[in-house]
C-alpha positions in Angstrom: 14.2 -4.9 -20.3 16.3 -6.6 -18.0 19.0 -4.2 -18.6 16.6 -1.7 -17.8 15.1 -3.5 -14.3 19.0 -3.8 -13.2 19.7 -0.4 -13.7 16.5 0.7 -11.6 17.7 -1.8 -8.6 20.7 -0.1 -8.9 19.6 3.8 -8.9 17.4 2.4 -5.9 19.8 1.9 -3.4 21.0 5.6 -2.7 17.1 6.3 -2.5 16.8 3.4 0.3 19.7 5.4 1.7 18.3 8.3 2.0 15.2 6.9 3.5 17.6 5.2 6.5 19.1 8.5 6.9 15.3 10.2 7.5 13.4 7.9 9.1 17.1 7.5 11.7 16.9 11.3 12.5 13.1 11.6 12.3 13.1 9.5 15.0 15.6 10.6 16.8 14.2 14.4 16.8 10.7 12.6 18.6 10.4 13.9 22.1 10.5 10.8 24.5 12.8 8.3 25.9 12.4 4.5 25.0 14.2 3.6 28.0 11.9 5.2 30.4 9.1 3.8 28.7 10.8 0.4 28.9 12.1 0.8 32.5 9.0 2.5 33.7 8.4 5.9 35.4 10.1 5.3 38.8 13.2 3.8 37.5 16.4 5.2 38.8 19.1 7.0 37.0 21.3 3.7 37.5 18.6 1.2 35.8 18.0 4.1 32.8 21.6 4.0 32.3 22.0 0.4 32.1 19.1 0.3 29.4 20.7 2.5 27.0 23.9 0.7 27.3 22.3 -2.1 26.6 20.7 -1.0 23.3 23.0 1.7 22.6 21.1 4.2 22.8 23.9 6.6 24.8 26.3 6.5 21.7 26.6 9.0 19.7 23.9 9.1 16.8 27.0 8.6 13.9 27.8 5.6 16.0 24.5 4.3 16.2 23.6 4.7 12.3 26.6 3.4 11.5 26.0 -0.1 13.4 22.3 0.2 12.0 23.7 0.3 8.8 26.1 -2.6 9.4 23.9 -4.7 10.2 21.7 -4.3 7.3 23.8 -5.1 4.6 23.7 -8.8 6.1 20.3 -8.3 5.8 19.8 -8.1 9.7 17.6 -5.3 11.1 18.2 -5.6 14.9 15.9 -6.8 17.5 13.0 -5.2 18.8 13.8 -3.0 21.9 10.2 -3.4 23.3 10.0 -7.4 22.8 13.4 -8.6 22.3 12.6 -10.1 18.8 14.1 -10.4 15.9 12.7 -7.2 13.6 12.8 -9.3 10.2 10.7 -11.9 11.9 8.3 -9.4 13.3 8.1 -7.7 10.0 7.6 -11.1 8.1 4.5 -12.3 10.4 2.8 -9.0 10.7 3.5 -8.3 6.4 1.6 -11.3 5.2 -1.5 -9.8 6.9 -0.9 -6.7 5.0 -0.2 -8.5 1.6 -3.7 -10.5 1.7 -5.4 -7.2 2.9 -4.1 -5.5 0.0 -4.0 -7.8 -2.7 -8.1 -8.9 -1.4 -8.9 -4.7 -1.7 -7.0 -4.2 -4.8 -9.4 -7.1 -6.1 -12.3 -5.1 -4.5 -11.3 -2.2 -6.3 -10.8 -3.4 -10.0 -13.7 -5.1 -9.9 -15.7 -2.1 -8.6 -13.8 0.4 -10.7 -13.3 -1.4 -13.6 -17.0 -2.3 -14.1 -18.5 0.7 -13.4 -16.1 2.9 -15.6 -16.4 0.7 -18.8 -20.0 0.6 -18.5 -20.2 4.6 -17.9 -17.7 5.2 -20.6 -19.0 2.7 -23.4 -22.5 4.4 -22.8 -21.8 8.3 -22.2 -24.9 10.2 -20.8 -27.1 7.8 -20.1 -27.8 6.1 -16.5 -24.6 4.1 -16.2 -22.5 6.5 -17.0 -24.2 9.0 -14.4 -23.9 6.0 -11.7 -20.2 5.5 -12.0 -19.7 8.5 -11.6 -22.0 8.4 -8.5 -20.1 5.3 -7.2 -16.5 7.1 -8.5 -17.5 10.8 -5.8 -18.3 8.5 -3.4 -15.5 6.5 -3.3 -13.0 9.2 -3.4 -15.2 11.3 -0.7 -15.9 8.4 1.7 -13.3 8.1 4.9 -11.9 4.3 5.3 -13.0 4.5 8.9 -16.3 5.7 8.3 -17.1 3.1 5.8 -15.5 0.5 7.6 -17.7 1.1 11.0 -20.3 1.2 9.0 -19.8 -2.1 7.4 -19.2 -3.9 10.9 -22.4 -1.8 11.9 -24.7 -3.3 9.1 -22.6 -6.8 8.4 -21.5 -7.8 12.0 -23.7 -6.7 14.5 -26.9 -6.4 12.6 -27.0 -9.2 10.8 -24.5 -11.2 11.7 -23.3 -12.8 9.0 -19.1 -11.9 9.0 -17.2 -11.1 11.5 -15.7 -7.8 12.9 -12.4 -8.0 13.0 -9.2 -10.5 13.3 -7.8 -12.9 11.7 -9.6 -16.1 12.3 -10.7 -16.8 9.3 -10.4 -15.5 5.3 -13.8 -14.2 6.6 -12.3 -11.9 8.5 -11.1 -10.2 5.5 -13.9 -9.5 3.8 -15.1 -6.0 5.3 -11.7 -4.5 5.2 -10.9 -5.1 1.9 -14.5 -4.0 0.7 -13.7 -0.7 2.7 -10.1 -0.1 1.9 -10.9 -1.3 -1.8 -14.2 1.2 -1.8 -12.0 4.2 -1.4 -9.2 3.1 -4.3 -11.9 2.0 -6.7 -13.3 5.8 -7.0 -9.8 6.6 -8.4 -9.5 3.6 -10.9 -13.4 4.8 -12.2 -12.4 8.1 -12.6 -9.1 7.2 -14.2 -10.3 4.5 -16.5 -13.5 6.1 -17.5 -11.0 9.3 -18.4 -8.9 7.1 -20.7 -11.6 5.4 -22.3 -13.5 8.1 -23.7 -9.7 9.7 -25.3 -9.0 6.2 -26.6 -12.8 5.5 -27.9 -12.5 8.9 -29.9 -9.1 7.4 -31.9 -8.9 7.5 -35.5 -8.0 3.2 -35.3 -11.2 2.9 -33.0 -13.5 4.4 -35.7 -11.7 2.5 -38.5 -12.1 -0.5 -36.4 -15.5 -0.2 -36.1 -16.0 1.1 -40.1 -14.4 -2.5 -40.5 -17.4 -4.2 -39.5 -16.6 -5.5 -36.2 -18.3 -6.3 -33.2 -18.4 -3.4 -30.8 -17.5 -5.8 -28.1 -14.4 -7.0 -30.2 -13.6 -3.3 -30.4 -13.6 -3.0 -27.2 -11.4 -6.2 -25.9 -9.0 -5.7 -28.6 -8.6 -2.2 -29.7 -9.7 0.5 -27.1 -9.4 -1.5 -23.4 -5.7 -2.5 -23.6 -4.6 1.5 -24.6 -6.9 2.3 -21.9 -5.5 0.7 -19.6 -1.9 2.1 -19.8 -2.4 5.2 -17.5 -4.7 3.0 -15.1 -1.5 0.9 -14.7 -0.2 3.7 -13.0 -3.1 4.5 -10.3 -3.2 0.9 -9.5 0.5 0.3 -8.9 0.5 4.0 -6.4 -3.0 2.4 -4.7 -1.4 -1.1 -4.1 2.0 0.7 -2.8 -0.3 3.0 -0.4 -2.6 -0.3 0.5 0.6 -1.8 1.6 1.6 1.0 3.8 -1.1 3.0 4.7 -3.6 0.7 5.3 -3.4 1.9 9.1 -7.3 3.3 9.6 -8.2 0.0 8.0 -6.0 -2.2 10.2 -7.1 -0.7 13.2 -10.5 -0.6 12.8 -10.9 -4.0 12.0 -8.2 -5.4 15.0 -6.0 -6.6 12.0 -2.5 -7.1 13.2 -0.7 -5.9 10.2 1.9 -3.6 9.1 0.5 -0.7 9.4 -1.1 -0.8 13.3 2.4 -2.0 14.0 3.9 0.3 12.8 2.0 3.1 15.1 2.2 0.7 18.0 6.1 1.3 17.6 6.0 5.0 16.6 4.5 5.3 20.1 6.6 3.0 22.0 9.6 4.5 20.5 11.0 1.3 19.3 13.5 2.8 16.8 14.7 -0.7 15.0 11.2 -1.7 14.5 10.3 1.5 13.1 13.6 1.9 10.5 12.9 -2.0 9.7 9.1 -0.9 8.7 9.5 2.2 6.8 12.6 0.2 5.0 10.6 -2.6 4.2 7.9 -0.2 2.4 10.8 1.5 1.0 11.4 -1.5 -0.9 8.1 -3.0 -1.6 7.1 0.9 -3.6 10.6 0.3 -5.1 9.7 -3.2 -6.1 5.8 -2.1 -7.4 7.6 0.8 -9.4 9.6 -1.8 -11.5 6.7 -4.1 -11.8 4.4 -1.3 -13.4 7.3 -0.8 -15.6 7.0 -4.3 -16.8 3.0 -4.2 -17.1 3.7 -1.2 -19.5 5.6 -2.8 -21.6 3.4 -5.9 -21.7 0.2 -4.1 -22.6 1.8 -1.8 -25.5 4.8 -3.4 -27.0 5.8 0.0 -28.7 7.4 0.5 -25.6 10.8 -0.3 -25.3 13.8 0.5 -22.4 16.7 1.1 -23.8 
């Protein structure tokens, strides 16, 4: 395994080079001018100059990647162009927002998709079943920003008992993660309720039940755990898209994480915030990739890396 994990850090790095080279000419090909929106509309030709010289913008683009590139390999992303910060440090204070966002809506969503799904599967055709797969369509149908409204509609303004938005308290946090999680918890039902019928219908389920054992035991202990392999999957791909595209969320609830930053930058042309971001996500699916990996081998120890 840890042969394995060494050799995927390694085949990582060309891929986080390739993402560098993208996001650097994806931004570049943007109409717009980030020294005009820094200098302002009226600026003269002499003060526009003197702002792309100063963050070296009127280089050539090799030049420039080449210094962006420099740079990161000490592990420094530049400074912001719009505030003059550090981009690590911006990334760092606006990520932990993200982090609990995701981690509190991933919650939301195993609980929600977990429960539902076992109950549906473990008793096919009757009402449970039908209402997972209710709350599974409605999950995958619903928009995050209609949901969300809706939630500060019925929670925050009518009866008042969370707030709307920000980060004041681990209040705060409760609406978005129950809409963000909402939407990834249809998914997980579907997916889980999908592997549990396959697995339920195994020749070792039946001969652990022709055994004499409790259905429940059969369950825990036989069916859940091969379940669960493929579900691995769906959550790791939900958590790495909680982490970066948790935008609508963000925004509607005034959170100031990642993802709102990012589009703040996208529209302010702020080109070292922007490579920072998408290279920090870069890493973190890179990182959740690897960590699946492991959770594979945890839950069926047939598999092995050679």
């Amino acid at each position: 395994m840890r042969d394995y994990l060494t050799r995927r850090a390694l085949f990582a790095i060309p891929s986080l080079l390739a993402v560098t080279v993208l996001i650097f000419l994806a931004l570049r090909a943007v109409p717009g001018d980030p020294a005009v929106l820094l200098a302002g509309d009226f600026a003269t030709m002499e003060e526009l100059a003197a702002m792309r010289a100063r963050w070296g913008l009127d280089r050539p683009l090799v030049v420039q990647y080449a210094l962006f590139l420099s740079h990161l390999v000490r592990g420094d992303l530049g400074d912001s162009i719009v505030s003059d910060l550090p981009v690590r440090d911006e990334i760092l204070q606006r990520f932990r927002v993200t982090v609990v966002l995701a981690f509190a809506a991933i919650g939301v969503a195993l609980l929600i998709g977990l429960s539902t799904s076992l109950l549906g599967a473990t008793r096919p055709y009757t009402v449970w079943d039908y209402g997972s797969t209710v709350v599974a369509m409605l999950g995958v149908s619903t928009p995050i920003f209609w949901s969300g409204m809706l939630l500060i509609l019925l929670f925050a303004v009518m009866l008042g008992w969370l707030p709307s938005g920000g980060v004041g308290s681990w209040q705060a946090f409760i609406l978005p993660a129950v809409s963000l999680g909402f939407s990834a918890a249809g998914i997980i039902a579907r997916q889980t309720r999908s592997a549990m019928l396959d697995v339920l219908r195994q020749d070792y389920v039946r001969t652990a039940r022709a055994k004499g054992l409790q259905e429940r035991r059969v369950i825990d202990r036989h069916a859940l755990r091969n379940a669960l392999i493929p579900v691995v999957t769906i959550v790791g791909l939900e958590f790495g898209r909680m982490l970066g595209g948790a935008i609508l969320t963000e925004t509607v609830f005034s959170l100031p994480g990642l993802g709102s930053f990012l589009i703040i930058s996208i529209a302010k042309r702020d080109y070292p915030v922007v490579q920072g971001i998408v290279l920090w996500l870069a890493l973190a699916f890179v990182v959740i990739n690897m960590l699946v990996d492991v959770a594979y081998a945890a839950l069926d120890p047939r598999i092995r890396y050679a």
